[in-house]
N, C-alpha and C positions, 0 to 999 in steps of 0.2 A: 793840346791833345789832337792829333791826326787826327781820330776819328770822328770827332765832336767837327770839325772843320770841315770833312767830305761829309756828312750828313748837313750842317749847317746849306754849304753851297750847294747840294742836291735838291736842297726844297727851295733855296731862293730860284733854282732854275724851273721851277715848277712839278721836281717830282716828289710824289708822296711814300711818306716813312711809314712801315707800321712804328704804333707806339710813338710817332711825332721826333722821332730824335735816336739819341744812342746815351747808354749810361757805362757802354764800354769798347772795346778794339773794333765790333761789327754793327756794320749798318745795312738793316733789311728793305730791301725796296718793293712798294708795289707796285708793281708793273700793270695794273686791269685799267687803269687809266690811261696807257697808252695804247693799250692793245697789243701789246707783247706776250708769248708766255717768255716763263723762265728758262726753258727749254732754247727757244729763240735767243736770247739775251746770253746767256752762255756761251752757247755755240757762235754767235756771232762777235760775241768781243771778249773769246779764247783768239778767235783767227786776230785778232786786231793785237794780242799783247795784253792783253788786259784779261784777271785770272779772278772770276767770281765762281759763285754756286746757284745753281738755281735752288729756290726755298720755297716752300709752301707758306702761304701766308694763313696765319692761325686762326683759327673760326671760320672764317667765309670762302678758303679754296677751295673750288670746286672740281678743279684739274686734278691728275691723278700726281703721284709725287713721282713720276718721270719727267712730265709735264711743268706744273707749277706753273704759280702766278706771280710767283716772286724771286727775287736774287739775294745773297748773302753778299755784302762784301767786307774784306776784313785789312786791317791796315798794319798786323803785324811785319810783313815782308818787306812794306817800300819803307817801315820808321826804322827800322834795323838796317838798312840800305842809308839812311841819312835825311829819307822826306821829309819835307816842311810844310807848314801853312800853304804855301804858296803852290806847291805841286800837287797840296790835295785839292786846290780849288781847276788845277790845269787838269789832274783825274775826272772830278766831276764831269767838268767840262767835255771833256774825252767820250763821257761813258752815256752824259744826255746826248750827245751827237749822232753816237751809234744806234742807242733803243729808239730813238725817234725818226729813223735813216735806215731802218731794218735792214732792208733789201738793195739802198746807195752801195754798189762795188766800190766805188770812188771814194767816199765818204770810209768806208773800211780799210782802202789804201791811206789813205792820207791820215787816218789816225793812227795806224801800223808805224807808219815812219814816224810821227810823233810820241808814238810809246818807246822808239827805240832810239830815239835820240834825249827823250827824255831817260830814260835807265842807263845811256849812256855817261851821263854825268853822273854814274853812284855806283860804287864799288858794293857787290855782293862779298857780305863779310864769309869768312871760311875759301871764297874760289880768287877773288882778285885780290886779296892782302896779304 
């Protein structure tokens, strides 16, 4: 299960899930830990290739839901593409680099290229097959 794997490797890298986990496709992340909002996080790894939502985190957000304190991410798109285990763990990785590098331009270039060389290797079914 992709998504069991990208939530998995999210908290080994020290960020925190609501709910501790995923029981299905989307995994919610708290972002007040790092000091992100979800607004930030969004916006900043849309530029990078990477396609979340910003989410209000249930109970305790205090940000407006333009804002948030949270992100959605969901793993229908890249398991349909052919991702594995293995590229959910290179995603994580991708996506702690960014939220923790907010404002790194560098750190935004160089995962950009790594988003698109990783989706290089997977055919989007309907447009390349």
């Amino acid at each position: 299960n992709n998504a069991l794997v990208l939530a998995t490797e999210l908290q080994q890298l020290g960020v925190r899930l609501v709910s501790g986990g995923t029981d299905n496709h989307l995994v919610l992340v708290d972002l007040t830990g790092i000091g992100v909002t979800g607004r930030e996080a969004e916006e900043t790894l849309g530029r990078t290739g990477i396609v979340v939502n910003r989410d209000s985190i249930p109970f305790v957000d205090t940000r407006s839901p333009r804002i948030t304190s949270g992100i959605r991410l969901g793993t229908p798109a890249v398991t349909s593409r052919g991702f594995g285990a293995e590229e959910m763990k290179h995603i994580a990785s991708l996506v702690v680099k960014v939220i923790t590098n907010i404002s790194d331009l560098d750190i935004q270039k160089q995962v950009s290229q790594e988003v698109s060389q990783l989706c290089s290797r997977f055919a989007v079914p309907g447009i390349d097959d």
